[in-house]
PDB file of N, CA, C and O in Angstrom:
ATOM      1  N   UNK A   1     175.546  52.671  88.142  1.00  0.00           N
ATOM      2  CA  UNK A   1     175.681  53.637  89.214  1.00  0.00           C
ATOM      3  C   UNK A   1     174.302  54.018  89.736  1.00  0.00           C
ATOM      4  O   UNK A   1     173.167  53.847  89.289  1.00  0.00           O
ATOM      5  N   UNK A   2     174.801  54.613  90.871  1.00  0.00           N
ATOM      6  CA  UNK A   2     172.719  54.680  91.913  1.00  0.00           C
ATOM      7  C   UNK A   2     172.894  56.341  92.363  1.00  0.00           C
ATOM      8  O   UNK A   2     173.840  56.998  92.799  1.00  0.00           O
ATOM      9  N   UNK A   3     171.615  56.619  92.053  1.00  0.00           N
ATOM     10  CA  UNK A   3     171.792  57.854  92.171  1.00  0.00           C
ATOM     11  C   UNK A   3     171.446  58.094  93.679  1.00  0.00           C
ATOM     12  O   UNK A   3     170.483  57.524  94.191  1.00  0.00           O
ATOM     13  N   UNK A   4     172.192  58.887  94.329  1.00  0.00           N
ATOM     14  CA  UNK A   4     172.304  59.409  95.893  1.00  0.00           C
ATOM     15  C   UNK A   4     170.557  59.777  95.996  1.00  0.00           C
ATOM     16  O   UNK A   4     169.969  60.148  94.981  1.00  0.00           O
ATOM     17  N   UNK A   5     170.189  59.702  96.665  1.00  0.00           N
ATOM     18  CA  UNK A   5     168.989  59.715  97.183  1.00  0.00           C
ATOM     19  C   UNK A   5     168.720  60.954  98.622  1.00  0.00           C
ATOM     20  O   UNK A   5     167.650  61.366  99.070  1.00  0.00           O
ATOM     21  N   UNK A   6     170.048  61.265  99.025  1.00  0.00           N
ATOM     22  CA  UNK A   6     169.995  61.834 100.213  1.00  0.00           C
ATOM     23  C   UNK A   6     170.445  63.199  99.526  1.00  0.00           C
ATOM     24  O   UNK A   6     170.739  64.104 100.306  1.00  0.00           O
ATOM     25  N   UNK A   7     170.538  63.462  98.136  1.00  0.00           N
ATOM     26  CA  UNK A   7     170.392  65.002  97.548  1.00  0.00           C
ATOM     27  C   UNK A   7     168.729  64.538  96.725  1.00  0.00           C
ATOM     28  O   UNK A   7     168.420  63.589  96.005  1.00  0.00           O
ATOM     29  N   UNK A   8     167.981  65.669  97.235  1.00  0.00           N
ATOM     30  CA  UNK A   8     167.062  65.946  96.637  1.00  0.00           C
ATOM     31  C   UNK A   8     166.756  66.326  95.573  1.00  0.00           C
ATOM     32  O   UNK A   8     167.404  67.141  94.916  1.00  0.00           O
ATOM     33  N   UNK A   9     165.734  65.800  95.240  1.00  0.00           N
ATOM     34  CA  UNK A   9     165.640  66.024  93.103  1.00  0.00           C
ATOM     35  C   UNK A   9     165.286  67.498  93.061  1.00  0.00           C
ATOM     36  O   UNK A   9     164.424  67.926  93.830  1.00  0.00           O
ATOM     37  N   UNK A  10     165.938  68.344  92.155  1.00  0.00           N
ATOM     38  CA  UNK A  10     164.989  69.983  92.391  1.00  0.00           C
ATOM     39  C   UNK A  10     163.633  70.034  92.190  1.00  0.00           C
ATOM     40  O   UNK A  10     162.941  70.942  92.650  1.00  0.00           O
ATOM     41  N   UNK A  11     163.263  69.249  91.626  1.00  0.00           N
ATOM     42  CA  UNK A  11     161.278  69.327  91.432  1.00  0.00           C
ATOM     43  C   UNK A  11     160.992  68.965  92.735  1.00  0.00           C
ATOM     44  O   UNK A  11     160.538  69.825  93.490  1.00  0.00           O
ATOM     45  N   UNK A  12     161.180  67.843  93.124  1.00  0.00           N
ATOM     46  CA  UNK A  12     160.745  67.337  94.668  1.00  0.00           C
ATOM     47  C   UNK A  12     161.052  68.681  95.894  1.00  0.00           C
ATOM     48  O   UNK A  12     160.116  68.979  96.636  1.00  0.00           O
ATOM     49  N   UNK A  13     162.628  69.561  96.052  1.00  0.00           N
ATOM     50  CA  UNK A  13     162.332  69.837  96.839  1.00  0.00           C
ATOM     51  C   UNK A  13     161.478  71.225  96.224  1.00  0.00           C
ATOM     52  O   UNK A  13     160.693  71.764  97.004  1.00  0.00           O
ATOM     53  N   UNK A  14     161.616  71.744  94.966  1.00  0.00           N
ATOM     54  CA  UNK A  14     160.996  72.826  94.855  1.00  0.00           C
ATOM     55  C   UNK A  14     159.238  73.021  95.488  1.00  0.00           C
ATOM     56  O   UNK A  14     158.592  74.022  95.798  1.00  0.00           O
ATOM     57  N   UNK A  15     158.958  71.768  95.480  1.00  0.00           N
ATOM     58  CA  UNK A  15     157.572  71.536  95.333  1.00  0.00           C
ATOM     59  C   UNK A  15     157.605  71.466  97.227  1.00  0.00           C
ATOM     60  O   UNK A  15     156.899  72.187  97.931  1.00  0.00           O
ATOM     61  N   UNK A  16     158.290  70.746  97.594  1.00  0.00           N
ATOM     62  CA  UNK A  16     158.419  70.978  99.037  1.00  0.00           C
ATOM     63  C   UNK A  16     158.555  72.077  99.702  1.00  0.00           C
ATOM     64  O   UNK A  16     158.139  72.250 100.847  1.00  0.00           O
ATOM     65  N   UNK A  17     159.235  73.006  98.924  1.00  0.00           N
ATOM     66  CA  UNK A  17     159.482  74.406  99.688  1.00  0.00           C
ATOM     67  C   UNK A  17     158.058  75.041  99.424  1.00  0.00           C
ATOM     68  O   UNK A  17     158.073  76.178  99.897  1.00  0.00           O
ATOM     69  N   UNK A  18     156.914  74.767  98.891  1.00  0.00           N
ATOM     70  CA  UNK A  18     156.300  75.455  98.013  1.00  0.00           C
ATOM     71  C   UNK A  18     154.730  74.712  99.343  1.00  0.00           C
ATOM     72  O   UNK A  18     153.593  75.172  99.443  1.00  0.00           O
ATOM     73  N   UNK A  19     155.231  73.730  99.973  1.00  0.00           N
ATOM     74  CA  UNK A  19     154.270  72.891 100.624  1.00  0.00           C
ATOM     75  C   UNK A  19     154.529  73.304 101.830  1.00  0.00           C
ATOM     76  O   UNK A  19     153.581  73.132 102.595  1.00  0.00           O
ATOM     77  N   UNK A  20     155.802  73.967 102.470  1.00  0.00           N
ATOM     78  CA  UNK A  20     156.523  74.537 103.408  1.00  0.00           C
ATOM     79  C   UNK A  20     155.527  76.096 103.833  1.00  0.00           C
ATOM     80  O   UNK A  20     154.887  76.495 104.806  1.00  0.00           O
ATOM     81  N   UNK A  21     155.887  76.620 102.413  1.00  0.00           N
ATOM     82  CA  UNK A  21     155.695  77.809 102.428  1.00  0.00           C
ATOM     83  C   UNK A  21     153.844  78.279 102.873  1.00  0.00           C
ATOM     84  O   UNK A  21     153.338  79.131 103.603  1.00  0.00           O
ATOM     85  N   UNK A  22     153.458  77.491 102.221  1.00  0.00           N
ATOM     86  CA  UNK A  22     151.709  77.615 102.388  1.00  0.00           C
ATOM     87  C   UNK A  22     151.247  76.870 103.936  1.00  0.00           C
ATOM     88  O   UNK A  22     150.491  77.367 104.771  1.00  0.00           O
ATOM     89  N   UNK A  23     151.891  75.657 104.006  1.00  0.00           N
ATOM     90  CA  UNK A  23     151.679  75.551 105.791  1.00  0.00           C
ATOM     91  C   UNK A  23     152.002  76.855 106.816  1.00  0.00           C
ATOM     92  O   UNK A  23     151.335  77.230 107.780  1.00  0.00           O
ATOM     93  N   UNK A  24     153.062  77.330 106.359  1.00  0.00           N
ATOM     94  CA  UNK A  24     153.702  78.027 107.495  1.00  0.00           C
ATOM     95  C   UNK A  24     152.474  79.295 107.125  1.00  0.00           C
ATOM     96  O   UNK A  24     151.979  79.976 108.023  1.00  0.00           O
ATOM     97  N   UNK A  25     152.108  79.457 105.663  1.00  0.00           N
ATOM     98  CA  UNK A  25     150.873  80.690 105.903  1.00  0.00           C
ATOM     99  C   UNK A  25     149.877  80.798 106.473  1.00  0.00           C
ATOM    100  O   UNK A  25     149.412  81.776 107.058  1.00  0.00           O
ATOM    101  N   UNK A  26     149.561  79.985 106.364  1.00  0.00           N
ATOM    102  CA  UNK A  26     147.895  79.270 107.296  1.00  0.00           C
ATOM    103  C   UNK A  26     148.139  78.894 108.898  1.00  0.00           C
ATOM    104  O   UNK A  26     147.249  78.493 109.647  1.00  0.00           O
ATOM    105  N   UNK A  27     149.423  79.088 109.241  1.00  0.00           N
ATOM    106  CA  UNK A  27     149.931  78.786 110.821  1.00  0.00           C
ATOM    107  C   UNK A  27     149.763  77.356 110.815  1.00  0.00           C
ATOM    108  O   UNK A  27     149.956  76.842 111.917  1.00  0.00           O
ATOM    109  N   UNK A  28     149.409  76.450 109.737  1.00  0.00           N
ATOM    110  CA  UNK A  28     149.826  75.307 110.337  1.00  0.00           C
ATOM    111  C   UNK A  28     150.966  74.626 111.126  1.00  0.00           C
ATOM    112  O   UNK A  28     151.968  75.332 111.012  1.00  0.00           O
ATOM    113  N   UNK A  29     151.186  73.645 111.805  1.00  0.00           N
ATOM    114  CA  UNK A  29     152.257  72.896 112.317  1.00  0.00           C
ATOM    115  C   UNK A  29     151.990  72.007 111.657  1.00  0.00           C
ATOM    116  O   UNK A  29     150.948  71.581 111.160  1.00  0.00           O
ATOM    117  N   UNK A  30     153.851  71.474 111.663  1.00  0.00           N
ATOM    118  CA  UNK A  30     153.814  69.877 110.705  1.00  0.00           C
ATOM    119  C   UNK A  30     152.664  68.935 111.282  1.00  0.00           C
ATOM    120  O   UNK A  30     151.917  68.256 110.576  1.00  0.00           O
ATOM    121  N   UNK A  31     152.633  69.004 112.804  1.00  0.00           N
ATOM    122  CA  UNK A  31     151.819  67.807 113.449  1.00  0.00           C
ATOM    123  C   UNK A  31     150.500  67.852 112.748  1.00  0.00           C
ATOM    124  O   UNK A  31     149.786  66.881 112.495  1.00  0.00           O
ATOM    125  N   UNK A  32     150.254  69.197 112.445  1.00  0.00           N
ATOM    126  CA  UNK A  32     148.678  69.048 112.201  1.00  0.00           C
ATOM    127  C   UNK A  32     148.285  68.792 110.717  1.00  0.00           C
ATOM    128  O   UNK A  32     147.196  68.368 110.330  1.00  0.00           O
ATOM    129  N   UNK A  33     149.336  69.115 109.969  1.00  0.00           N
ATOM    130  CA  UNK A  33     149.201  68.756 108.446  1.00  0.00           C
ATOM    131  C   UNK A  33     149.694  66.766 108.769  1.00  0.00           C
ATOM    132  O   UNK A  33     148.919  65.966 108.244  1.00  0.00           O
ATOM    133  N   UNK A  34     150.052  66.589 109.009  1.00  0.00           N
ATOM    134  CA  UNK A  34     150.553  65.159 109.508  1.00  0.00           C
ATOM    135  C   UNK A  34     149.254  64.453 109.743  1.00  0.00           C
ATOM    136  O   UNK A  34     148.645  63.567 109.144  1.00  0.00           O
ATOM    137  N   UNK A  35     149.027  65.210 110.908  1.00  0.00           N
ATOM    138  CA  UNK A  35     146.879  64.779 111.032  1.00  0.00           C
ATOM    139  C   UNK A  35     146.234  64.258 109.856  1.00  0.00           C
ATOM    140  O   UNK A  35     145.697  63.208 109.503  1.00  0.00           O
ATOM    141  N   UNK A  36     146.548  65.630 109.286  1.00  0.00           N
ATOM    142  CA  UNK A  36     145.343  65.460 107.885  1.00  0.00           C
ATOM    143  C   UNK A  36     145.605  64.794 106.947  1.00  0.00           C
ATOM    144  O   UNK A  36     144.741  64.659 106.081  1.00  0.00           O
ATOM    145  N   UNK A  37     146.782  64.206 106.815  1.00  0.00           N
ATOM    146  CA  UNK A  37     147.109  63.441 106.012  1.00  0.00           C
ATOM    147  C   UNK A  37     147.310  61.939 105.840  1.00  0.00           C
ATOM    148  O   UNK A  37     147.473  61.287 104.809  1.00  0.00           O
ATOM    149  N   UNK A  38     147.260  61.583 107.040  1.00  0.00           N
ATOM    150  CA  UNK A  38     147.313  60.715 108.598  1.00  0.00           C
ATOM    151  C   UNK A  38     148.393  59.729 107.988  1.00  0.00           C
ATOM    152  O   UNK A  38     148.252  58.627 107.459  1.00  0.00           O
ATOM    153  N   UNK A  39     149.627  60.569 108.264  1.00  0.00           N
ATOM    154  CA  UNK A  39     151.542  60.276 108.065  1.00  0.00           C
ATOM    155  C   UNK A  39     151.782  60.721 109.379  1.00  0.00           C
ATOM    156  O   UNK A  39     150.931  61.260 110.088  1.00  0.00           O
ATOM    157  N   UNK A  40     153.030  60.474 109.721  1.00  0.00           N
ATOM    158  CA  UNK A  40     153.792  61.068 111.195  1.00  0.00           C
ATOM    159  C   UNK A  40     154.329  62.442 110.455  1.00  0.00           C
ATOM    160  O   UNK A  40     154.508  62.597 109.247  1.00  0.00           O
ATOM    161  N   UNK A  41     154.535  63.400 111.523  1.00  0.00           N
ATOM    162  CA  UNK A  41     155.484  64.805 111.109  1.00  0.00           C
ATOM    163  C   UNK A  41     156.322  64.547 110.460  1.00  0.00           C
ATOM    164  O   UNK A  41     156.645  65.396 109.629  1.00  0.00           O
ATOM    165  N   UNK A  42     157.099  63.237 110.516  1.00  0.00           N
ATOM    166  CA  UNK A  42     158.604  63.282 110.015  1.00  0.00           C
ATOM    167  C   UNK A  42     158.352  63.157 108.488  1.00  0.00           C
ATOM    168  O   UNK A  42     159.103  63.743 107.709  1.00  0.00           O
ATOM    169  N   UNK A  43     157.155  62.294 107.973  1.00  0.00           N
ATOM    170  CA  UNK A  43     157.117  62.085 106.913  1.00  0.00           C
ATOM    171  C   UNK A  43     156.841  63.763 106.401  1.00  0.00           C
ATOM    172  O   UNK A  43     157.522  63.976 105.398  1.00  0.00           O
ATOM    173  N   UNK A  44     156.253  64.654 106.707  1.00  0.00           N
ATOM    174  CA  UNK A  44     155.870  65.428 106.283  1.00  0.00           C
ATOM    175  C   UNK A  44     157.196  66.272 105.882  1.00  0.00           C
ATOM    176  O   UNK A  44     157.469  66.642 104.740  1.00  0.00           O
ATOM    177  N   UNK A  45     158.107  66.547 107.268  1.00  0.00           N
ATOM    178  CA  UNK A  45     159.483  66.805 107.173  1.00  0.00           C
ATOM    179  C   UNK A  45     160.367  66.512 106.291  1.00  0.00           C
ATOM    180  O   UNK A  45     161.407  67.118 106.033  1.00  0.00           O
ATOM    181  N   UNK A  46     159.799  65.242 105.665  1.00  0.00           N
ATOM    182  CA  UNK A  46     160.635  64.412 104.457  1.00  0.00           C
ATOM    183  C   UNK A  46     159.816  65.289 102.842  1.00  0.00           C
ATOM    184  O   UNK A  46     160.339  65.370 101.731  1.00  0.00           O
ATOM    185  N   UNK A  47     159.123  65.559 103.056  1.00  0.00           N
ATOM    186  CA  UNK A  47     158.033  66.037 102.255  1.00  0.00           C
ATOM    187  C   UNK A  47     158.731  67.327 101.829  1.00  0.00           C
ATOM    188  O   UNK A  47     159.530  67.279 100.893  1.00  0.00           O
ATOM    189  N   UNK A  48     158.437  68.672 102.565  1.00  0.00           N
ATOM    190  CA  UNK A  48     159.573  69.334 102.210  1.00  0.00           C
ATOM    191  C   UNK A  48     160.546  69.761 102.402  1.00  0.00           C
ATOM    192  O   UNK A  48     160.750  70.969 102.521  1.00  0.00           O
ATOM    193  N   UNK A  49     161.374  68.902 102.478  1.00  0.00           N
ATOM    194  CA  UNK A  49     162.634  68.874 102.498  1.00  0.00           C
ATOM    195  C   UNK A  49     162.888  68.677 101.263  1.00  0.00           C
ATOM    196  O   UNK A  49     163.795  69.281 100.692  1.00  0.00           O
ATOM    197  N   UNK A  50     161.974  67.635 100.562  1.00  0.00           N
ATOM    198  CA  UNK A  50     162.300  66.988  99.048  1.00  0.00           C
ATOM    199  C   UNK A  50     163.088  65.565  99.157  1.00  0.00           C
ATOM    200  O   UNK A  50     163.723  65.084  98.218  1.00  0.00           O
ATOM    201  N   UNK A  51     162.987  65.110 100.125  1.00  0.00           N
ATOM    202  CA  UNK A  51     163.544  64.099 100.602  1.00  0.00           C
ATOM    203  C   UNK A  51     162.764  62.808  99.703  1.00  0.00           C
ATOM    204  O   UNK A  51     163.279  61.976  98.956  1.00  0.00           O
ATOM    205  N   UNK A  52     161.258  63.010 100.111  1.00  0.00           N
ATOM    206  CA  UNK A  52     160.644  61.889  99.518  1.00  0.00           C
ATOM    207  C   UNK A  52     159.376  62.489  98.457  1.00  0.00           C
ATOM    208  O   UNK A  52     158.781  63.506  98.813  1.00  0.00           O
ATOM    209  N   UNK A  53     159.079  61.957  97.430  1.00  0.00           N
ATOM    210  CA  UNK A  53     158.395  61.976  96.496  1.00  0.00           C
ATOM    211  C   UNK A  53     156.869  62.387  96.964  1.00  0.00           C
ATOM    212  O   UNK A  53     156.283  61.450  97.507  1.00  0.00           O
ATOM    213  N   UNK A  54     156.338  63.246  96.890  1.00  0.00           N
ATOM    214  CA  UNK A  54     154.695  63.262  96.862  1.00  0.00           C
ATOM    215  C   UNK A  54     154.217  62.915  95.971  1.00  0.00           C
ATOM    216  O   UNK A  54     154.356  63.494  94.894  1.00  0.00           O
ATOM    217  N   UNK A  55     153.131  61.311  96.218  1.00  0.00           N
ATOM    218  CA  UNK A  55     152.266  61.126  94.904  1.00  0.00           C
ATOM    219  C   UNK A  55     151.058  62.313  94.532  1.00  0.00           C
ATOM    220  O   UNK A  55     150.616  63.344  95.040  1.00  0.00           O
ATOM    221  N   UNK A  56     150.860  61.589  93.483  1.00  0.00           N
ATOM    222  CA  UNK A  56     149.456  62.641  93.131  1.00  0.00           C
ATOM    223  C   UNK A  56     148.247  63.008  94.402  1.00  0.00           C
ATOM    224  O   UNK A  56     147.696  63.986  94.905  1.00  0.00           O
ATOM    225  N   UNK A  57     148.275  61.355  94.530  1.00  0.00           N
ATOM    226  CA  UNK A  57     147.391  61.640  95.511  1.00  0.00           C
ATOM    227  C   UNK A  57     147.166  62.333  96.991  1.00  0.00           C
ATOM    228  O   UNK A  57     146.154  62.680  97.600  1.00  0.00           O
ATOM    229  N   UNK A  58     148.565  62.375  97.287  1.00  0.00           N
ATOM    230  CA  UNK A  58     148.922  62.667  98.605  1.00  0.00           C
ATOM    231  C   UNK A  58     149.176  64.603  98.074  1.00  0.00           C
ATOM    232  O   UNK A  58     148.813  65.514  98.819  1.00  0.00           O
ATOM    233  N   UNK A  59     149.682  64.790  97.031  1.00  0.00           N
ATOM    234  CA  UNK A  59     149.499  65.998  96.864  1.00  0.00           C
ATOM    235  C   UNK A  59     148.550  66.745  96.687  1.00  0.00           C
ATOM    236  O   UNK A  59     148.723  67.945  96.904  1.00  0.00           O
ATOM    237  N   UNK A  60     147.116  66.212  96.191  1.00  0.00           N
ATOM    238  CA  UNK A  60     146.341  66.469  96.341  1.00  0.00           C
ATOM    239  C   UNK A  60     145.536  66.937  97.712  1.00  0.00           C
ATOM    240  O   UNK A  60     144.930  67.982  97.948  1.00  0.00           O
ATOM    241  N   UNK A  61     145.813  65.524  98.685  1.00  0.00           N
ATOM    242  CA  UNK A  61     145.534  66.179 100.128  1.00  0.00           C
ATOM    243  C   UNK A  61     145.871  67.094 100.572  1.00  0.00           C
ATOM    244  O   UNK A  61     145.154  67.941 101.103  1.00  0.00           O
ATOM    245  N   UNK A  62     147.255  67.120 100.424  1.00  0.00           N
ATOM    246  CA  UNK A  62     148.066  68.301 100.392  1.00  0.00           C
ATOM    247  C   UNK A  62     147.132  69.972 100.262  1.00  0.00           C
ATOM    248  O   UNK A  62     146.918  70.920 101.017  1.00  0.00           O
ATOM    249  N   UNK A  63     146.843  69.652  99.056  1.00  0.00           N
ATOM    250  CA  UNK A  63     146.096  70.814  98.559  1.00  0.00           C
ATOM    251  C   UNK A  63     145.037  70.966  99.944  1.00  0.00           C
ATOM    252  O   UNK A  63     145.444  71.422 101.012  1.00  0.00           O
ATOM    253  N   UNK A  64     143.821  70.569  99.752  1.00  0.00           N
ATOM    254  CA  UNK A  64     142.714  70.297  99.885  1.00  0.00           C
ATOM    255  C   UNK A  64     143.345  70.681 101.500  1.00  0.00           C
ATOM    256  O   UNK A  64     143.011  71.830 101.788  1.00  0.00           O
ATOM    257  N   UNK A  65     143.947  70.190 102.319  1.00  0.00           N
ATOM    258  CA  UNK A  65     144.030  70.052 103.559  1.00  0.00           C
ATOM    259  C   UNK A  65     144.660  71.998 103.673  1.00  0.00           C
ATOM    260  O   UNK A  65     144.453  72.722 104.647  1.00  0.00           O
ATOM    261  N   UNK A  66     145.271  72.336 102.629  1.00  0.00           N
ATOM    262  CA  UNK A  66     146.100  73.904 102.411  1.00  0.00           C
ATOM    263  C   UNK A  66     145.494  74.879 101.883  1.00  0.00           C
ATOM    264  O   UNK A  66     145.904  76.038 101.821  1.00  0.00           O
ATOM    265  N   UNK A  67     144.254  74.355 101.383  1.00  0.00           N
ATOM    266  CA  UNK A  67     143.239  75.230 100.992  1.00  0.00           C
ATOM    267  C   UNK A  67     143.685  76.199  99.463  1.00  0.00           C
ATOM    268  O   UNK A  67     143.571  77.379  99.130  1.00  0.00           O
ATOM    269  N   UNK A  68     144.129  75.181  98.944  1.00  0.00           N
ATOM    270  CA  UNK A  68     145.252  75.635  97.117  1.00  0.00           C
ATOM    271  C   UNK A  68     144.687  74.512  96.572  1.00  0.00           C
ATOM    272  O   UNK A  68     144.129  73.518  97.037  1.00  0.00           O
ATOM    273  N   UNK A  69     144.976  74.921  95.430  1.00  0.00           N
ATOM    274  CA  UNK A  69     145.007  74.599  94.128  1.00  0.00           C
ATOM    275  C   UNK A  69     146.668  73.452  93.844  1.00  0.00           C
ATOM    276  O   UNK A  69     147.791  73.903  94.070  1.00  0.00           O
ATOM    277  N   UNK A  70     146.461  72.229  93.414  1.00  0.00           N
ATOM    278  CA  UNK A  70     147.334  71.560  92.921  1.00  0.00           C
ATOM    279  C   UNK A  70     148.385  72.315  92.504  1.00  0.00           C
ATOM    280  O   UNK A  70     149.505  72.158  92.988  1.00  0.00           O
ATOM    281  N   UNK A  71     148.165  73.065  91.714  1.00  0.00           N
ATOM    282  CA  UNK A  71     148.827  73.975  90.679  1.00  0.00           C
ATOM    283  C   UNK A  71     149.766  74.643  91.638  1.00  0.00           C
ATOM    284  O   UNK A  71     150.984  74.808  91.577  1.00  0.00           O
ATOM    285  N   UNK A  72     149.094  74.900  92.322  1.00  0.00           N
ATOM    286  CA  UNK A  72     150.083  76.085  93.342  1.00  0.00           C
ATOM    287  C   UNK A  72     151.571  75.553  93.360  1.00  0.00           C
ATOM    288  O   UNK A  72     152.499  76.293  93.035  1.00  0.00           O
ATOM    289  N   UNK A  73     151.753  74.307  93.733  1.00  0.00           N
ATOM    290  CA  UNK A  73     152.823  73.892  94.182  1.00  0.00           C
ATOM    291  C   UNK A  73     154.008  73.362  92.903  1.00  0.00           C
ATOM    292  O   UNK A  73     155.085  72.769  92.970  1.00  0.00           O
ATOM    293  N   UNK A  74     153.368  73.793  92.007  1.00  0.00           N
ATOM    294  CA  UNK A  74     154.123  73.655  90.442  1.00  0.00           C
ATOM    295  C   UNK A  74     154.627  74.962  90.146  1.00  0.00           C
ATOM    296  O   UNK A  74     155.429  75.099  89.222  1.00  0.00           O
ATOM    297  N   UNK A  75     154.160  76.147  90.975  1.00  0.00           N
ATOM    298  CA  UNK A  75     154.454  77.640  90.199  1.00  0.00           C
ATOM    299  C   UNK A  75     156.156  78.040  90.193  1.00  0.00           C
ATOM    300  O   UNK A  75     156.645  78.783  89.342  1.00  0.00           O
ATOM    301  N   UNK A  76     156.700  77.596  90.964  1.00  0.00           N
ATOM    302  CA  UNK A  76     158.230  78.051  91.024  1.00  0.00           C
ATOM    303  C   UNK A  76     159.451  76.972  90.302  1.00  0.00           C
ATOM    304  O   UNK A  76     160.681  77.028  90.324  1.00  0.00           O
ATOM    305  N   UNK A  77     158.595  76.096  89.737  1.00  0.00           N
ATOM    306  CA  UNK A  77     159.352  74.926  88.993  1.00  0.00           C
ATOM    307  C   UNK A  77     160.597  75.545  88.039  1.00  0.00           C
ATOM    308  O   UNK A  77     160.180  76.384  87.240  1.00  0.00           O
ATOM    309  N   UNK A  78     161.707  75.349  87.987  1.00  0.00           N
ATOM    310  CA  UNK A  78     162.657  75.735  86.731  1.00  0.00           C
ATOM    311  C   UNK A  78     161.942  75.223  85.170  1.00  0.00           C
ATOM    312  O   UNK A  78     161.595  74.082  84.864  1.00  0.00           O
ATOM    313  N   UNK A  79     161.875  76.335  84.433  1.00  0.00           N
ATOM    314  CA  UNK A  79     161.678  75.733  83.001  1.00  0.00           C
ATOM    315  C   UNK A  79     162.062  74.943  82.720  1.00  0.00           C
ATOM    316  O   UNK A  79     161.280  74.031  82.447  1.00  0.00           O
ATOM    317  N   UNK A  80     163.717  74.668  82.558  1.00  0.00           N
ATOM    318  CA  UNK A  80     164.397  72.899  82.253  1.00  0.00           C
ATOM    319  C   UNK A  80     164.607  72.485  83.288  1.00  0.00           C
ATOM    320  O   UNK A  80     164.898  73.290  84.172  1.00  0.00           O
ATOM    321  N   UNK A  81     164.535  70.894  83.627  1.00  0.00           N
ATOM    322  CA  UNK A  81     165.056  70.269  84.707  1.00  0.00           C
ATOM    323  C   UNK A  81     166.549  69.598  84.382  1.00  0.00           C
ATOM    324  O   UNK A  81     166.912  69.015  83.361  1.00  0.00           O
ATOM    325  N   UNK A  82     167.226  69.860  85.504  1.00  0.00           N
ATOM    326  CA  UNK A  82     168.523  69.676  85.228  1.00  0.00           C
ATOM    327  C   UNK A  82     168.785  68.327  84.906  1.00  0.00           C
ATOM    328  O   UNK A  82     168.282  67.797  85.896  1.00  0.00           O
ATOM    329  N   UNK A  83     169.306  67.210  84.080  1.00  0.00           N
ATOM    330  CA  UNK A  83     169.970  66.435  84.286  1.00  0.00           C
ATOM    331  C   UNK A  83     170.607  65.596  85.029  1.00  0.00           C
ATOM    332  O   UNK A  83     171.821  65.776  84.935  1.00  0.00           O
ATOM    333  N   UNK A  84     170.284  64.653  85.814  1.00  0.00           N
ATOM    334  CA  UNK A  84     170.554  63.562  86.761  1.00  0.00           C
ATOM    335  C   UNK A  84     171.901  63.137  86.295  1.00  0.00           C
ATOM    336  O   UNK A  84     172.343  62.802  85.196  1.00  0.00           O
ATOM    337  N   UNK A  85     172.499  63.278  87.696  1.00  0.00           N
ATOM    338  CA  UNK A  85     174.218  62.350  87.442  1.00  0.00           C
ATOM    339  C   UNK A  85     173.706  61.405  87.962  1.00  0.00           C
ATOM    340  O   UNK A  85     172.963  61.344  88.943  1.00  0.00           O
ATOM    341  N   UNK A  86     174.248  60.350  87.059  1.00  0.00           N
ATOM    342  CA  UNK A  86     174.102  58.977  87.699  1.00  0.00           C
ATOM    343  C   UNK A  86     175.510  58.028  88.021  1.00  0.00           C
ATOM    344  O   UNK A  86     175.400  56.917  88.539  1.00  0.00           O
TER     345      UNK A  86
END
């Protein structure tokens, strides 16, 4: 069995809402975090949504481009992660 892909993993989107939340503080627009990352908006849109995976590295830009700490975007994580239906 394949796991649905079009429900988001809770770490992915937690971490997305968390990448959401700090753009929208700084008044960024997706376009311009998109810039800095040099992805289209949509990818970014996919980003947090939790749609698609941020590597390390790209989370890092992330940071750096958001003016945070890596860490930041780990703070609202659930203690256990739930269990994948597969």
């Amino acid at each position: 069995m394949s796991v649905d892909r079009r429900v988001p993993d809770e770490v992915d989107a937690c971490i997305g809402r968390r990448v959401r939340a700090r753009r929208r503080q700084l008044n960024f627009s997706l376009q311009q975090l998109a810039a800095q990352l040099g992805v289209g908006f949509q990818q970014v849109q996919k980003y947090e949504a939790g749609l698609h995976r941020i590597s390390a590295g790209t989370l890092f830009q992330i940071a750096v481009a958001l003016e945070t700490q890596v860490d930041y975007f780990f703070q609202d994580l659930p203690d256990e992660r739930p269990s994948r239906k597969r």
